[in-house]
C-alpha positions in Angstrom: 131.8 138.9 -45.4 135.1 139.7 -43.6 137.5 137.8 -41.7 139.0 139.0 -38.4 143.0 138.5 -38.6 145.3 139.4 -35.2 148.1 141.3 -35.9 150.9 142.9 -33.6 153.2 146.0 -33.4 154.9 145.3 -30.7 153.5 144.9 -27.7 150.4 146.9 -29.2 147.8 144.0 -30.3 146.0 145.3 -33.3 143.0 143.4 -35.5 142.6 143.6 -39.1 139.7 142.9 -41.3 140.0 141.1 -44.7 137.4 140.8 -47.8 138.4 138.5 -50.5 137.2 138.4 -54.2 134.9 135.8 -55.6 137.6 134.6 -58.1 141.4 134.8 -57.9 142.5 138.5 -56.5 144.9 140.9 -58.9 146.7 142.1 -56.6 146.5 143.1 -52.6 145.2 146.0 -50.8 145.9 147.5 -47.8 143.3 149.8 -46.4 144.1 152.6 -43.8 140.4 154.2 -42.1 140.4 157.7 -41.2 141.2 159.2 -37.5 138.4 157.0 -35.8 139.3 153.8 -37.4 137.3 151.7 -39.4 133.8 153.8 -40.2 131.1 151.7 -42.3 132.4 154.1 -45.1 136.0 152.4 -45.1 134.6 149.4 -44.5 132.2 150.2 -48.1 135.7 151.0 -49.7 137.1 147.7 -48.8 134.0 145.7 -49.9 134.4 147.7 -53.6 137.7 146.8 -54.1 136.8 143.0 -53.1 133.8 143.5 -55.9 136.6 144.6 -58.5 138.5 141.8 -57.5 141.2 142.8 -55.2 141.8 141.5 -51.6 141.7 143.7 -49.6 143.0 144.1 -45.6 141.6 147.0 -43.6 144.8 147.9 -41.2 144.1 148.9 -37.4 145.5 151.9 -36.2 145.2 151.7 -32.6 144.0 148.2 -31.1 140.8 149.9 -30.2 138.1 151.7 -31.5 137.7 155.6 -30.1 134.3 156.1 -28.9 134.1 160.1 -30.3 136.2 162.0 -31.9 138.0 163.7 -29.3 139.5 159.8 -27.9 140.1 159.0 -31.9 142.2 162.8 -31.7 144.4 161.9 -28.2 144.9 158.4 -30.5 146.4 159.8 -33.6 148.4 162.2 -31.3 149.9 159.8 -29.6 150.3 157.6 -32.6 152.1 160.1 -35.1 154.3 161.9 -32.2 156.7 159.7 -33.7 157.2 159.2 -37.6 159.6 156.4 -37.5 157.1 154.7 -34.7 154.3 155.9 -36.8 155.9 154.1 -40.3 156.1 151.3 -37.8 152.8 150.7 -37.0 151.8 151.3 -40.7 154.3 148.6 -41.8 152.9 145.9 -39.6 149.7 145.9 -41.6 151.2 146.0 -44.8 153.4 142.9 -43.5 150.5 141.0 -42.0 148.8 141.4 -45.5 151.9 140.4 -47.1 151.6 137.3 -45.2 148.0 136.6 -46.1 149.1 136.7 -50.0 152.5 136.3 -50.6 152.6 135.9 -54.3 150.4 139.2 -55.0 151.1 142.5 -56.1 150.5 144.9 -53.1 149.0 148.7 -53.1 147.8 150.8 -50.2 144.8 153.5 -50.2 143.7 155.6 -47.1 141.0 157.8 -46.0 141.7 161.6 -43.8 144.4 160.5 -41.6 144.8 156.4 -43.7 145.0 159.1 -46.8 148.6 160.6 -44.8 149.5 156.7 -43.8 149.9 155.9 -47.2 152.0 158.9 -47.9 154.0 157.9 -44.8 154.7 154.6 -46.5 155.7 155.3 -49.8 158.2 157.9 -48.6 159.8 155.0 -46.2 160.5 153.2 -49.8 157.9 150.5 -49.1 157.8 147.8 -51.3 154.2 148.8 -52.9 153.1 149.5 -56.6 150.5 152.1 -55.8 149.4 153.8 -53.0 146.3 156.1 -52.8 145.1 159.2 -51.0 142.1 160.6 -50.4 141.3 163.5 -49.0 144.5 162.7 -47.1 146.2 165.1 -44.7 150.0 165.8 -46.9 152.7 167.1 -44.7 155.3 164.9 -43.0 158.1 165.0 -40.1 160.2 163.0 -42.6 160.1 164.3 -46.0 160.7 161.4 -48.9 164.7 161.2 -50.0 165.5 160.9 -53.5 165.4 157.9 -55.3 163.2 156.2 -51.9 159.7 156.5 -53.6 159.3 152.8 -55.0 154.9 153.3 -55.7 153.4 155.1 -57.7 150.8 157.7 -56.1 148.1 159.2 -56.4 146.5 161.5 -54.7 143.0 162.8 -55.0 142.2 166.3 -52.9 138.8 168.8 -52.0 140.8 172.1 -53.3 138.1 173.6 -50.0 140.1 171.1 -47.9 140.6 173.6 -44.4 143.0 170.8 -43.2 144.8 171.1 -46.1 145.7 174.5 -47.7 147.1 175.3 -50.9 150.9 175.8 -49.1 150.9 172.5 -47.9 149.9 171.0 -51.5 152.4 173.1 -53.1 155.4 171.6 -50.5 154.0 168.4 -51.2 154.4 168.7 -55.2 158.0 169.8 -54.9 158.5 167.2 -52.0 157.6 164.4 -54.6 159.6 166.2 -57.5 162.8 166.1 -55.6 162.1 162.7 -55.0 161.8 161.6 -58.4 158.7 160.2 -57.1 155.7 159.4 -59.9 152.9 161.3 -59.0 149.3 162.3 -60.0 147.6 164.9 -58.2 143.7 165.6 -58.6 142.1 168.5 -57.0 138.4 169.1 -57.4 137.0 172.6 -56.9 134.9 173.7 -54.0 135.4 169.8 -52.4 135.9 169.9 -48.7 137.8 167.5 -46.3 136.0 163.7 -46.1 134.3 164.1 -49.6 134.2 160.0 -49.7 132.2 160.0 -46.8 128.7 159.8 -47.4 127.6 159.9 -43.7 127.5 163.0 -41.5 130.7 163.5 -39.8 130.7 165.5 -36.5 133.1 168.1 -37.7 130.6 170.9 -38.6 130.9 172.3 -41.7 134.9 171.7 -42.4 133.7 167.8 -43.7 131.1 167.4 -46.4 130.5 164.2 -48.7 130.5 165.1 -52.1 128.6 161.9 -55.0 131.4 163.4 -57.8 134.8 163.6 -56.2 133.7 160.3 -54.4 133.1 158.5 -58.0 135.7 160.4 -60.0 138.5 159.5 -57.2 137.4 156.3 -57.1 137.3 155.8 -61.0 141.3 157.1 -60.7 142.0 154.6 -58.5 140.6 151.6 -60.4 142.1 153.5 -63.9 145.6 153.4 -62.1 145.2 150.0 -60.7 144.7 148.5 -63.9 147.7 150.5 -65.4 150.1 149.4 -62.6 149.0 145.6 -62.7 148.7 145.6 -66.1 
C-alpha cells in the first residue's frame, strides 16, 4: 500500500508516493521514475526496497502524468532546460522525504531520466549516503566540482545503451575522478537502455528488458546499501 503525500516546488504542485517497511526502516529512499513518471515498474522498485526494509518515497517530476511519450519528452525538456531549476525540483523531493523521516539515513536511486536525477543531486553536494543509477542518462550542464560529491554512487549501465555511448561514459569516469567522488561503475555487455523494465516500452528496439542486469543491478544496490548503513 502507498500513501499519497503533496509536495511543492514552487508554485509547481507535485505528489509523491510513499511505501513503508513492516518493521522500523534502515534508512530512506528517494525514488526518481523515468521520463513518463511513475510506470508500474518504478512503482515495483519502490515496493522492493519497502520489502528489504527501507522507506521509500517515489518523487514527481512534473505535477502530472504525460499521457505518451512525446508529452512525457516536451516535460523533461522543459524540466532540464535549466540545471539549477532542474537540481531544484529534484531537491524538493528529497526535502519532503526528509521531512517524512528526519532521523534516517537518506539515499536516492533513479530509472532512464530518475537514473540522471540522481547524478544531478550528488554533484549539487546533496546531503545523501548513496545514490543509484540505472540505466541512467550521464552527461550534465553542471559538471560536479571537487570535493562537492558527499554520496557514494553507483552506477549500473547496458554497455548497448544508444542514449548512452561509450564517450559519454568515459567523460563521466573522469568527471567523478576529478571530483574525488567514490564511484562504482557496472557495465553489462550487449544490455540496452531500460534493462529494469520488464514491460514493453514504445521506443522500438533502442529499449529492451533484460532478467540479469535487472537482478545483478539490483543485488549491487542492496550490496552497497548494506555497506553504507552498516
Amino acid at each position: 500500500m502507498s500513501e499519497a503525500v503533496s509536495y511543492c516546488d514552487g508554485d509547481t504542485k507535485l505528489t509523491g508516493y510513499v511505501y513503508r517497511p513492516v518493521g522500523a526502516p534502515r534508512a530512506s529512499v528517494a525514488v526518481f521514475p523515468t521520463i513518463m513518471n511513475p510506470t508500474p515498474a518504478v512503482v515495483a522498485k519502490a515496493e522492493a526496497l519497502a520489502k528489504a526494509g527501507y522507506l521509500a518515497f517515489v518523487c514527481d517530476f512534473y505535477g502530472q502524468d504525460p499521457h505518451d511519450f512525446a508529452a512525457a519528452q516536451g516535460l523533461a525538456s522543459e524540466l532540464r532546460r535549466d540545471a539549477t531549476n532542474y537540481r531544484q525540483r529534484l531537491s524538493a523531493g528529497l526535502a519532503t522525504l526528509r521531512a517524512l523521516a528526519p532521523d534516517l539515513p537518506q539515499a536516492a536511486i533513479g530509472f532512464c531520466m530518475g537514473g540522471q536525477a540522481v547524478l544531478e543531486l550528488a554533484r549539487s553536494g546533496a546531503n545523501l549516503v548513496l545514490v543509484a543509477s540505472f540505466h541512467g542518462l550521464l552527461n550534465t550542464d553542471l559538471p560536479a566540482q571537487p570535493g562537492t560529491v558527499k554520496a557514494r554512487i553507483l552506477v549500473c549501465h547496458g554497455d548497448a545503451d544508444e542514449l548512452v555511448p561509450r564517450e559519454q561514459v568515459i567523460r563521466f569516469w573522469e568527471e567523478m575522478d576529478r571530483s574525488g567522488a567514490n564511484w562504482h561503475f557496472h557495465s553489462y555487455s550487449g544490455v540496452k537502455h531500460g534493462f529494469t523494465n520488464p514491460n514493453a516500452p514504445p521506443n522500438g528496439d533502442m529499449v529492451a528488458y533484460d532478467s540479469s542486469a535487472d537482478r545483478q543491478s539490483w543485488s549491487a544496490l542492496l550490496s552497497l546499501l548494506d555497506e553504507v548503513l552498516d
